[in-house]
NUBAKOL-400668 format. One record per residue (C-alpha): y, z, x; residue number from 1; residue in three letters. Coordinates in Angstrom, 1 decimal. Each point is the difference from the previous one (the first is absolute). Layout:
REM residues N
<pt north="Y" up="Z" east="X" pos="NUM" code="ALA"/>
...
//
This chain:
REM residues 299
<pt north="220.4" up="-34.1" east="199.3" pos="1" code="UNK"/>
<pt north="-2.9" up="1.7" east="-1.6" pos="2" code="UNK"/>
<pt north="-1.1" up="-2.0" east="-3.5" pos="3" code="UNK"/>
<pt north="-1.8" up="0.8" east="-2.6" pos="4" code="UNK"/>
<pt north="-0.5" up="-1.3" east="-3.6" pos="5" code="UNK"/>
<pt north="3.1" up="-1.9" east="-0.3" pos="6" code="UNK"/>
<pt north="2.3" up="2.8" east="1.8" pos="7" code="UNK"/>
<pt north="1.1" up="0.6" east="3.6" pos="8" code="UNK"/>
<pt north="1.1" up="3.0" east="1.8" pos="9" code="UNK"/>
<pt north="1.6" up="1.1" east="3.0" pos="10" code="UNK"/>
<pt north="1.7" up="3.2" east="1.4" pos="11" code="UNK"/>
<pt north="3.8" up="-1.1" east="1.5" pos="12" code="UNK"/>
<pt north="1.5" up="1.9" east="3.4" pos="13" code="UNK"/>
<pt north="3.5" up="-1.3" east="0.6" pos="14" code="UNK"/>
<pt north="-0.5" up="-3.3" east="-1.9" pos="15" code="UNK"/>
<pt north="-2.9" up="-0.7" east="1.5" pos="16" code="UNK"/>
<pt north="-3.9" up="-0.1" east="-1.6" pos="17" code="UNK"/>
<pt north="-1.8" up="3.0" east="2.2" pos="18" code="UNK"/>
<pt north="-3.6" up="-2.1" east="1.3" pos="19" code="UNK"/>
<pt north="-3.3" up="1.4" east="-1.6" pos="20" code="UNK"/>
<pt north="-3.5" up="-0.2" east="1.4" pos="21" code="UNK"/>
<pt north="-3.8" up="0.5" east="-1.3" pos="22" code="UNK"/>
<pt north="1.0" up="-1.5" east="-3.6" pos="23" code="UNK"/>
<pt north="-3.2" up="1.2" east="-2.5" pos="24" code="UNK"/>
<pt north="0.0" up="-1.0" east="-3.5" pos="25" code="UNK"/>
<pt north="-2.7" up="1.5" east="-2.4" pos="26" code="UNK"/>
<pt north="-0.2" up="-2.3" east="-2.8" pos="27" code="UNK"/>
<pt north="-1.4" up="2.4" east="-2.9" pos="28" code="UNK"/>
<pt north="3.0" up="2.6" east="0.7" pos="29" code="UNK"/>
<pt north="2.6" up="-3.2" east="0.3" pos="30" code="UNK"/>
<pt north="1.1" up="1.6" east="2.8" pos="31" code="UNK"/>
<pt north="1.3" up="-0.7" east="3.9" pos="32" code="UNK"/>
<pt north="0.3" up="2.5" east="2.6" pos="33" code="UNK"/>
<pt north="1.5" up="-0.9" east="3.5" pos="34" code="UNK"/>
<pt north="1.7" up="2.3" east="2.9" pos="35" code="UNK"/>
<pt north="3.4" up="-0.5" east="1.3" pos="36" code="UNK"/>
<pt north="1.9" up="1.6" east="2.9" pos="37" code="UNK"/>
<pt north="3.1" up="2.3" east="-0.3" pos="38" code="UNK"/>
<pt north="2.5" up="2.3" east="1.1" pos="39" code="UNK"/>
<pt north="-0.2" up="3.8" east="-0.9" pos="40" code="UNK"/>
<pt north="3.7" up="-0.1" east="-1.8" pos="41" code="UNK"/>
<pt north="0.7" up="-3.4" east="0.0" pos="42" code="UNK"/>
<pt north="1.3" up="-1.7" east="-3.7" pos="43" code="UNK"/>
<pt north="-1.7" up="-2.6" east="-1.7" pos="44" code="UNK"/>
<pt north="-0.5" up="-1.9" east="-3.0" pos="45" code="UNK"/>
<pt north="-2.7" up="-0.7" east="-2.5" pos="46" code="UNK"/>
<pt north="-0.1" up="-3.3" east="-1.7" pos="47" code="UNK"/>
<pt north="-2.3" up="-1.9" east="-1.7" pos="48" code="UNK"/>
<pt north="0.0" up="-4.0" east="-2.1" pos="49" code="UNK"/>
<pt north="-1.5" up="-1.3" east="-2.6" pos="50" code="UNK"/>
<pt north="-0.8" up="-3.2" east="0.5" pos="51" code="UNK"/>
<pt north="-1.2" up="-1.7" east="-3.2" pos="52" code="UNK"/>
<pt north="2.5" up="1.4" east="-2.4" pos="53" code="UNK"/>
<pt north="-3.3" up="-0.4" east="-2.8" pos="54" code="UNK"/>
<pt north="0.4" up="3.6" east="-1.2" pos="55" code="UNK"/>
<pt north="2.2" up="3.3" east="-0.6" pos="56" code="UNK"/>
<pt north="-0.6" up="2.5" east="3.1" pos="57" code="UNK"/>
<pt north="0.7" up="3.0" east="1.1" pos="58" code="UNK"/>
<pt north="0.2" up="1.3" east="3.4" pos="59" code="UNK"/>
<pt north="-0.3" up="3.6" east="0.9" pos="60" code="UNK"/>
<pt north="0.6" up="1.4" east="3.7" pos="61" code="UNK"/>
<pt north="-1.6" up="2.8" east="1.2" pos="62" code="UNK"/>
<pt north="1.2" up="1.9" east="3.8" pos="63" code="UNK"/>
<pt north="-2.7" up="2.4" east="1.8" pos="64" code="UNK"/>
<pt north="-1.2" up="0.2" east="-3.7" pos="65" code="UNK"/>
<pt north="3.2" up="0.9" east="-2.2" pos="66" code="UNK"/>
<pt north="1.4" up="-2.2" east="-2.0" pos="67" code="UNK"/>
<pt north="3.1" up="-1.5" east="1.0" pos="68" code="UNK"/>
<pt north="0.7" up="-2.6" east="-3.0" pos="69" code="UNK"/>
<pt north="-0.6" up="-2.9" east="-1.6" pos="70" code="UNK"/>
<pt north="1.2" up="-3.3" east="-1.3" pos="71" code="UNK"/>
<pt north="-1.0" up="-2.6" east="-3.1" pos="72" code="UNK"/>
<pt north="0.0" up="-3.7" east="0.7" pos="73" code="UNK"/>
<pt north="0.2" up="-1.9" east="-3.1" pos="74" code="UNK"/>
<pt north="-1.9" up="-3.4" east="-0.5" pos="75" code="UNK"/>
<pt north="3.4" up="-1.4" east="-1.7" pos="76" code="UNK"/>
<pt north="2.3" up="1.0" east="2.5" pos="77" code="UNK"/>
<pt north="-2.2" up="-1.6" east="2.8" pos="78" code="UNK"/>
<pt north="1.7" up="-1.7" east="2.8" pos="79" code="UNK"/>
<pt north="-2.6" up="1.0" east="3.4" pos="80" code="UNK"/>
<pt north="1.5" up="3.5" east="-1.5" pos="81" code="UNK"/>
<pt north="-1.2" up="3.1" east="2.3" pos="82" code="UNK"/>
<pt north="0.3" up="3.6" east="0.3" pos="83" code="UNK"/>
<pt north="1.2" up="2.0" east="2.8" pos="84" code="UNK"/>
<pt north="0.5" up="3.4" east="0.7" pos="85" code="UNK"/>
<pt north="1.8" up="1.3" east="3.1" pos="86" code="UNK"/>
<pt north="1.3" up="3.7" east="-1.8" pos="87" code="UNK"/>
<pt north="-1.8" up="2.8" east="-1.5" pos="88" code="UNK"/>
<pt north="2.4" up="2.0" east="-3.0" pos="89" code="UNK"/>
<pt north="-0.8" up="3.3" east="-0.2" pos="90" code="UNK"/>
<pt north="2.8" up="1.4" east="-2.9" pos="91" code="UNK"/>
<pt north="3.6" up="-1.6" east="1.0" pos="92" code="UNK"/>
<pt north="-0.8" up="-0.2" east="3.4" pos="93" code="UNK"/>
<pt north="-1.6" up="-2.9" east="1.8" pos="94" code="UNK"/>
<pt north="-2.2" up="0.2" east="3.2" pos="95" code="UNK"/>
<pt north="-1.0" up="-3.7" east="2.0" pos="96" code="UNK"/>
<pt north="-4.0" up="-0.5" east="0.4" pos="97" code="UNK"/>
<pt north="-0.7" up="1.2" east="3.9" pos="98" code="UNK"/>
<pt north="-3.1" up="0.7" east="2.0" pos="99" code="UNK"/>
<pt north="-1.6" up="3.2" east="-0.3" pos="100" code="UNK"/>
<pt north="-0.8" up="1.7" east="3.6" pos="101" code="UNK"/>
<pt north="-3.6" up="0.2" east="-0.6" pos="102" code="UNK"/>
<pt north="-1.0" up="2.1" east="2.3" pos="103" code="UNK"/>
<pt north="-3.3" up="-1.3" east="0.3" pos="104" code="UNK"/>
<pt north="-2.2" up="-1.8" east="2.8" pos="105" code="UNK"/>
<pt north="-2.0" up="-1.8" east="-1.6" pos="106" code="UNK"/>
<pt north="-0.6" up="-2.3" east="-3.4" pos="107" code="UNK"/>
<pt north="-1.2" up="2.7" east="-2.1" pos="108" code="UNK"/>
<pt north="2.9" up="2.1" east="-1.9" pos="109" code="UNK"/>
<pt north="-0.6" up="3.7" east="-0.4" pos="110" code="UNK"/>
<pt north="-2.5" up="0.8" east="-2.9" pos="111" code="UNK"/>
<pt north="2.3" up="2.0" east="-2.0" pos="112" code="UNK"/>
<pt north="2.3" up="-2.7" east="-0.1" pos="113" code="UNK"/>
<pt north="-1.9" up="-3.5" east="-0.5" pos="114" code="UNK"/>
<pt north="2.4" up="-2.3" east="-0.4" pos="115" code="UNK"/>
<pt north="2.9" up="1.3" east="2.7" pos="116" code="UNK"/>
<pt north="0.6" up="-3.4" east="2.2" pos="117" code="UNK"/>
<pt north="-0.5" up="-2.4" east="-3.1" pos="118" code="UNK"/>
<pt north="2.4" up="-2.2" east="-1.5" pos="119" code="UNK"/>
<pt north="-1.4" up="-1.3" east="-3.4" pos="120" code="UNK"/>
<pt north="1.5" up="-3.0" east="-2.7" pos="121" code="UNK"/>
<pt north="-2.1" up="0.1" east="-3.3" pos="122" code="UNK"/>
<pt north="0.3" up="-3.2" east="-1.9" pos="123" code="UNK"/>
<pt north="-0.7" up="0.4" east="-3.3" pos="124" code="UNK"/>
<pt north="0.0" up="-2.6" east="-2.8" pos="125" code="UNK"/>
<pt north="2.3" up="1.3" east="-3.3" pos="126" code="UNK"/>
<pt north="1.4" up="-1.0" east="-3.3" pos="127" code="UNK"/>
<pt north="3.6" up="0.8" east="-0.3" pos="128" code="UNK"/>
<pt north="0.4" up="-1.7" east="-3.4" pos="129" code="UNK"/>
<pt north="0.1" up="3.8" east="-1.3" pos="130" code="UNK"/>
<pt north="1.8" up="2.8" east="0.4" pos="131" code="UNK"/>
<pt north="-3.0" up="2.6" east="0.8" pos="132" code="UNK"/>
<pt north="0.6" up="4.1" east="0.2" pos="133" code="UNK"/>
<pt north="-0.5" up="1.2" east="4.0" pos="134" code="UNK"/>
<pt north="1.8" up="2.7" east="1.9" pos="135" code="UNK"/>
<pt north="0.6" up="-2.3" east="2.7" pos="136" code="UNK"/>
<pt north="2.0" up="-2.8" east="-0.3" pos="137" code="UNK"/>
<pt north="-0.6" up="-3.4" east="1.9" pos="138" code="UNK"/>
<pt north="2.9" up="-2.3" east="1.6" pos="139" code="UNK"/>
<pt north="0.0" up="-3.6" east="-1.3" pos="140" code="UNK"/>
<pt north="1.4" up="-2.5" east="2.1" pos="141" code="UNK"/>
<pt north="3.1" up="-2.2" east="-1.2" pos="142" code="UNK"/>
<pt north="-0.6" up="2.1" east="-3.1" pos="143" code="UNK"/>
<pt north="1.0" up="3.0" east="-2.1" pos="144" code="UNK"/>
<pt north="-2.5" up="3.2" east="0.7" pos="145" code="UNK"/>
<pt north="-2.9" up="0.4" east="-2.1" pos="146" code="UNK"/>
<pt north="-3.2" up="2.3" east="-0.3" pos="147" code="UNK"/>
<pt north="-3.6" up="-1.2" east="0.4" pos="148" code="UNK"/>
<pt north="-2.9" up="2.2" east="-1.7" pos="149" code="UNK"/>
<pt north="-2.7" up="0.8" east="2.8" pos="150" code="UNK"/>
<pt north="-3.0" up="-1.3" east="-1.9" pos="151" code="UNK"/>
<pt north="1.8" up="-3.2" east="-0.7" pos="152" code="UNK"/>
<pt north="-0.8" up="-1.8" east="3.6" pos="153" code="UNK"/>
<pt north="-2.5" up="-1.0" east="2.3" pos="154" code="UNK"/>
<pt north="-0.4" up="0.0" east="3.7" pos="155" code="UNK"/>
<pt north="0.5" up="-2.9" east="1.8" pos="156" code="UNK"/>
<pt north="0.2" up="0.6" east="3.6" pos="157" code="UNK"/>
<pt north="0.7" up="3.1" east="1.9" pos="158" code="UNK"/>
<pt north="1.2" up="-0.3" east="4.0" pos="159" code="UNK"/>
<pt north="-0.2" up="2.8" east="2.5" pos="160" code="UNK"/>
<pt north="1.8" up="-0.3" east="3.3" pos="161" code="UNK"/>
<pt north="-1.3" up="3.2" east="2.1" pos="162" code="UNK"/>
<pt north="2.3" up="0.5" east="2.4" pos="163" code="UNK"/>
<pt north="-0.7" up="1.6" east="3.6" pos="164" code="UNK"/>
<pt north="2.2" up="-0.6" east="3.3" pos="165" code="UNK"/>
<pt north="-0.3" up="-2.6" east="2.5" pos="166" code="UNK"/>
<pt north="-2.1" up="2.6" east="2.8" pos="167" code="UNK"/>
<pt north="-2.6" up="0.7" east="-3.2" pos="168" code="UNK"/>
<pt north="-0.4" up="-3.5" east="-1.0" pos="169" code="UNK"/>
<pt north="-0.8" up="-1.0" east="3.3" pos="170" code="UNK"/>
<pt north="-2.5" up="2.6" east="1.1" pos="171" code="UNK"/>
<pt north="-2.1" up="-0.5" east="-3.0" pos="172" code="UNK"/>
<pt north="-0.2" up="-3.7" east="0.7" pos="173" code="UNK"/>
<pt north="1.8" up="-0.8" east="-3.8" pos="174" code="UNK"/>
<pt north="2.0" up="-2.9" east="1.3" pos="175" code="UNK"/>
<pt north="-2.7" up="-1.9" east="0.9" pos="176" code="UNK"/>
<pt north="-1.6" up="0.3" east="-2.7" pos="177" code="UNK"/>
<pt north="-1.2" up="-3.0" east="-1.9" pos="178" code="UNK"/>
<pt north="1.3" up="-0.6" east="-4.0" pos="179" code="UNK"/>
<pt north="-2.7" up="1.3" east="-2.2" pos="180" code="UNK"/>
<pt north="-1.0" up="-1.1" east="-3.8" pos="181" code="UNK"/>
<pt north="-2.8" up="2.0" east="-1.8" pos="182" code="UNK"/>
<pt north="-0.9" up="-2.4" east="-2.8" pos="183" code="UNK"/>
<pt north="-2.2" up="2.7" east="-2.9" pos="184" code="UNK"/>
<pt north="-2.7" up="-1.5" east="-1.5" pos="185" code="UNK"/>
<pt north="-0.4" up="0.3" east="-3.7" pos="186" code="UNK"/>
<pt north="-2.5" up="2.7" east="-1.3" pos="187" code="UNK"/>
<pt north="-2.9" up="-2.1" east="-2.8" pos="188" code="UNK"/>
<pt north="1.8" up="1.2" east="-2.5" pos="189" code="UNK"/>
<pt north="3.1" up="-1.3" east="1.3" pos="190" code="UNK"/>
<pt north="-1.3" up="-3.4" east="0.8" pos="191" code="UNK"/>
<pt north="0.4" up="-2.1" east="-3.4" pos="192" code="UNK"/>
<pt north="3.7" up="1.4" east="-0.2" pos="193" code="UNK"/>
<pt north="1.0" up="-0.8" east="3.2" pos="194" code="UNK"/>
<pt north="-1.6" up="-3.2" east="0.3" pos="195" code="UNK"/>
<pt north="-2.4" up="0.3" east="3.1" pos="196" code="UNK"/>
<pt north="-2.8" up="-1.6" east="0.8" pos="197" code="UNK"/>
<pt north="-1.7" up="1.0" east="2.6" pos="198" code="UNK"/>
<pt north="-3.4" up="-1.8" east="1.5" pos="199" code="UNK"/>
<pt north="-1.9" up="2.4" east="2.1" pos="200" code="UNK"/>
<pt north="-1.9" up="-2.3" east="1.9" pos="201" code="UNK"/>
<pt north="3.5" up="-0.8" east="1.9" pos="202" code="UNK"/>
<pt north="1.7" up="2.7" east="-0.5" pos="203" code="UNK"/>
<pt north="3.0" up="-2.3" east="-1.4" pos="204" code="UNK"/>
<pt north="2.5" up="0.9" east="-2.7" pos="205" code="UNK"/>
<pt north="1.0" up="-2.8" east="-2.2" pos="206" code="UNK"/>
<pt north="3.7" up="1.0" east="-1.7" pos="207" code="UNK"/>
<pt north="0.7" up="-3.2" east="-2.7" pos="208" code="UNK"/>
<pt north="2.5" up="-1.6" east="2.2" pos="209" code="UNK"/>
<pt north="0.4" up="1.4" east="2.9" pos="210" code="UNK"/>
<pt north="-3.7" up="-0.8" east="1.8" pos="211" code="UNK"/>
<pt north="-0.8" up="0.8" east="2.8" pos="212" code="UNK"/>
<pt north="2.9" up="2.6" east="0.6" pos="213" code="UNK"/>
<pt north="-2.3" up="3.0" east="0.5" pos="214" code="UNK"/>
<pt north="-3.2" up="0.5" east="1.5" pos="215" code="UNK"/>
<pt north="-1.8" up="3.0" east="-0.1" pos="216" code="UNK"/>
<pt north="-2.5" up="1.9" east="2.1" pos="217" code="UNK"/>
<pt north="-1.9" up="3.0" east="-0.4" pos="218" code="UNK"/>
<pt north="1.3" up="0.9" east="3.3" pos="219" code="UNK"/>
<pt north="3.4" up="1.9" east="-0.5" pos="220" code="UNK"/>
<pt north="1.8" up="-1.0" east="2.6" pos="221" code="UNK"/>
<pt north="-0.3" up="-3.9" east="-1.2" pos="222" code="UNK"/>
<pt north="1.4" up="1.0" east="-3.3" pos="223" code="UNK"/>
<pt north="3.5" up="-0.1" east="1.7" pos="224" code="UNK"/>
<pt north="1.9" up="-3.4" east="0.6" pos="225" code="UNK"/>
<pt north="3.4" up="0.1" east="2.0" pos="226" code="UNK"/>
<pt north="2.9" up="0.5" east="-2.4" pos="227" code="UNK"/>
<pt north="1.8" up="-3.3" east="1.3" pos="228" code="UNK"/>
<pt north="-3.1" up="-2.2" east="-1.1" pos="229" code="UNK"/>
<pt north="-0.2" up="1.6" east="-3.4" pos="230" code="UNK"/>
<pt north="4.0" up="-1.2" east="-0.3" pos="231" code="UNK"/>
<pt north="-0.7" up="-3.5" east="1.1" pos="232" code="UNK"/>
<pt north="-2.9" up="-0.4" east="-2.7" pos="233" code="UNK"/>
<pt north="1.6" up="1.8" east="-2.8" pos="234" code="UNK"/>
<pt north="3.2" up="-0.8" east="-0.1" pos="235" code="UNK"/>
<pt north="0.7" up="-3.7" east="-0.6" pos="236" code="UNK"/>
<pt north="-2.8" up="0.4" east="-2.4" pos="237" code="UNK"/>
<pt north="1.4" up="2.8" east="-1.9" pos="238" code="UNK"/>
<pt north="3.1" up="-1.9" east="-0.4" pos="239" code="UNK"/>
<pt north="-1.7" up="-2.9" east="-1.4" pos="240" code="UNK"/>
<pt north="-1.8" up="2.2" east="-2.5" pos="241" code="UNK"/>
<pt north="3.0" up="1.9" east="-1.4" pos="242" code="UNK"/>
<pt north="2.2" up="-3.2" east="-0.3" pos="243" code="UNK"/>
<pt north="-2.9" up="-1.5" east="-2.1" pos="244" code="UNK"/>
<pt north="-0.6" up="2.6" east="-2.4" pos="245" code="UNK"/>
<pt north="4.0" up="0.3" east="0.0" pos="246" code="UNK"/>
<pt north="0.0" up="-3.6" east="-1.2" pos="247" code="UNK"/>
<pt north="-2.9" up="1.3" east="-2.4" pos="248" code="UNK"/>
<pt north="2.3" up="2.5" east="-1.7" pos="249" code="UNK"/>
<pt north="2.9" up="-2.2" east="0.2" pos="250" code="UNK"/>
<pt north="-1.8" up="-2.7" east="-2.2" pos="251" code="UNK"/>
<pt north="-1.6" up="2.3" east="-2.5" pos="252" code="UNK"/>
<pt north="4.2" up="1.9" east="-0.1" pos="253" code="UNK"/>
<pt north="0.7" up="-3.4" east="-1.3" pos="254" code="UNK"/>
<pt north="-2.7" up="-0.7" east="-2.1" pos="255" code="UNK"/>
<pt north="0.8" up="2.9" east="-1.9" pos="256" code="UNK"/>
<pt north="3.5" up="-0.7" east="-0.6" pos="257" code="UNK"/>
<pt north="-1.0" up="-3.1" east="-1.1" pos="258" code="UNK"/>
<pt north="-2.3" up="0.9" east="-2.8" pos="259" code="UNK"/>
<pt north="2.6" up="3.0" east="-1.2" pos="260" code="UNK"/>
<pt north="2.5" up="-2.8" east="0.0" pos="261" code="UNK"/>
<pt north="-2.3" up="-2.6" east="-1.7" pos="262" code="UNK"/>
<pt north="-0.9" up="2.7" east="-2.9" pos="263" code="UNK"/>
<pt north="3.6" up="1.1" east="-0.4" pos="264" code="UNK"/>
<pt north="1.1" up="-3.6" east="-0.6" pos="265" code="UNK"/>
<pt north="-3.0" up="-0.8" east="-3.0" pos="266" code="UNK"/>
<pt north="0.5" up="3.3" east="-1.6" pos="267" code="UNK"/>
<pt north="3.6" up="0.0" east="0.2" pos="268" code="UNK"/>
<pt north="2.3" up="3.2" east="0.3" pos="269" code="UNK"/>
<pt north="-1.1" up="2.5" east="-2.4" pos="270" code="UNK"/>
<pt north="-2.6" up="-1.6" east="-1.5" pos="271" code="UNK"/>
<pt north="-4.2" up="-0.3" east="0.0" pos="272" code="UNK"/>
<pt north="-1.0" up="-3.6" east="-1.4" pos="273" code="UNK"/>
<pt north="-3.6" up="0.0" east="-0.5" pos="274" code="UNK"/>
<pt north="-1.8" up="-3.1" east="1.3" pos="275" code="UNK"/>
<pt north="-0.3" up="-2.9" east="-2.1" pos="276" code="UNK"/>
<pt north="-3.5" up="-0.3" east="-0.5" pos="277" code="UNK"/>
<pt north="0.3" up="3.5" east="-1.6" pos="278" code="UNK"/>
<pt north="2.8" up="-1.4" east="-2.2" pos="279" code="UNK"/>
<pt north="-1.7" up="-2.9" east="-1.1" pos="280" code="UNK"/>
<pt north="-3.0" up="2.7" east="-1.1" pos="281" code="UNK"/>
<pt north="1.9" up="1.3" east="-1.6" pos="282" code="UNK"/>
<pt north="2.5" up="-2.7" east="-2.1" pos="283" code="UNK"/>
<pt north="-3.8" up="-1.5" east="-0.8" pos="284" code="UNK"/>
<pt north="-1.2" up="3.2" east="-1.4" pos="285" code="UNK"/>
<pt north="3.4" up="0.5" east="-2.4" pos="286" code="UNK"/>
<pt north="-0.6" up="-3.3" east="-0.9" pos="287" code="UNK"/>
<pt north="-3.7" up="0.2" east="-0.8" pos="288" code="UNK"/>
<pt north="1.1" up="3.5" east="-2.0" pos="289" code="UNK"/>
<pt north="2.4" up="-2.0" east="-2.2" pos="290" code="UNK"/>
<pt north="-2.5" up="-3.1" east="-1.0" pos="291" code="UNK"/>
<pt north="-2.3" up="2.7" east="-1.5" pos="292" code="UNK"/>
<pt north="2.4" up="1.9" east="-1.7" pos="293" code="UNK"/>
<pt north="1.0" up="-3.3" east="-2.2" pos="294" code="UNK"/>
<pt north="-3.9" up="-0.4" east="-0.2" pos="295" code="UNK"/>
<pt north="0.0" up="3.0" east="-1.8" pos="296" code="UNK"/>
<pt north="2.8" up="-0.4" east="-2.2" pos="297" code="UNK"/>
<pt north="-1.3" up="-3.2" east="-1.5" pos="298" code="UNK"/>
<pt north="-3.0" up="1.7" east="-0.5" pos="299" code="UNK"/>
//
């Protein structure tokens, strides 16, 4: 199953994941792009998991490149929650997702209709703590219907399963294929903000914490790594990363309820008591102001 930046995704045919070949995954556009086999008319299903549960998603399907809905995945409600689509509604009637008969020989679709023979999920990170104006409305998992403004989210991993039948597949060699990753180097300008260092002599990139996970050629064919090795690598260490800066936000959650509490209890309800070495400033002072008013008067 295809993965990429904490999701999966998979196209089902009778219960049953359809195999993909010659995975490619462009890091700058956070997105993979694979080729699968099918069946002019035969039904499937689209679905898609997040597996980290760290944020509020939204994914949007898209069939020969019409839209053919969409579903939110809340970061409270998270229980390995996923989306899957298997029906396109078009007014009150409802048609299952099937293989288009392309029509086509080869890999490329007609020019006047780019995106005929793709199956694309767009992943896309959202905040669905308000109530935002949009013509379309989004379907929340486990969860009451809600709009999501446009502008409010950000892209965080697009997949695009192009499929062709069996007989194309084969004669353009797809299947065997290797698993491609096209790591994008960071422009100068880019480099403090993403963190790269790279030493020119070797033509190494240093990434704090992950060493020695990319290496980087002027050559452009060495700037790809197989998609399965990238996994290995990145993974485990991923995991380790978000579960400490979980624990990070955990502790400072706490210390913050802490303080609010600790402040609530010395003020008391309703209440602002100054602090006592501002009291005692200013009892000394009123005192002070009395001795030389009777100074004064027996003057």
């Amino acid at each position: 199953m295809p993965y990429l930046n904490g999701f999966n995704a998979s196209i089902i045919v009778n219960d049953t994941e359809v195999p993909h070949y010659a995975v490619e995954v462009d890091e700058k556009s956070r997105t993979l792009t694979c080729w699968i086999p099918s069946v002019p008319g035969e039904k499937f299903s689209v679905t898609w998991r997040c597996l980290k549960g760290l944020m509020d998603t939204r994914g949007e399907v898209y069939i020969d490149g019409s839209s053919a809905g969409s579903e939110v995945i809340r970061r409270q409600i998270y229980k390995g929650m996923k989306g899957k689509f298997s029906v396109v509604e078009k007014g009150n009637a409802s048609h299952p997702f099937s293989f288009s008969d392309l029509q086509v020989d080869s890999l490329n679709p007609p020019s006047s209709t780019p995106d005929l023979g793709d199956i694309r999920i767009v992943i896309d990170r959202i905040d669905t703590s308000i109530n935002f104006d949009r013509k379309r409305k989004d379907r929340e998992s486990n969860g009451a219907k809600r709009t999501v403004e446009k502008d409010q989210v950000e892209r965080i991993a697009t997949f695009i399963f192009k499929y062709r039948t069996s007989e194309t597949l084969q004669s353009q060699g797809i299947p065997s294929r290797e698993a491609n990753y096209r790591p994008v180097l960071a422009s100068p300008s880019e480099s403090s903000s993403a963190a790269l260092v790279a030493d020119s002599a070797s033509g190494q990139i240093n990434l704090p914490n992950y060493k020695e996970l990319f290496t980087v050629s002027s050559d452009r064919a060495t700037n790809k790594r197989k998609y399965e090795e990238i996994l290995a690598h990145d993974d485990d260490n991923l995991d380790h990363e978000i579960c400490r800066l979980q624990a990070q936000l955990n502790e400072l959650h706490t210390t913050r309820k802490t303080m609010k509490r600790i402040k609530k209890n010395v003020n008391g309800p309703g209440r602002h008591r100054q602090p006592r070495f501002i009291y005692d400033m200013l009892k000394n002072g009123a005192v002070k102001k009395q001795e030389e008013n009777k100074s004064e008067s027996a003057v």
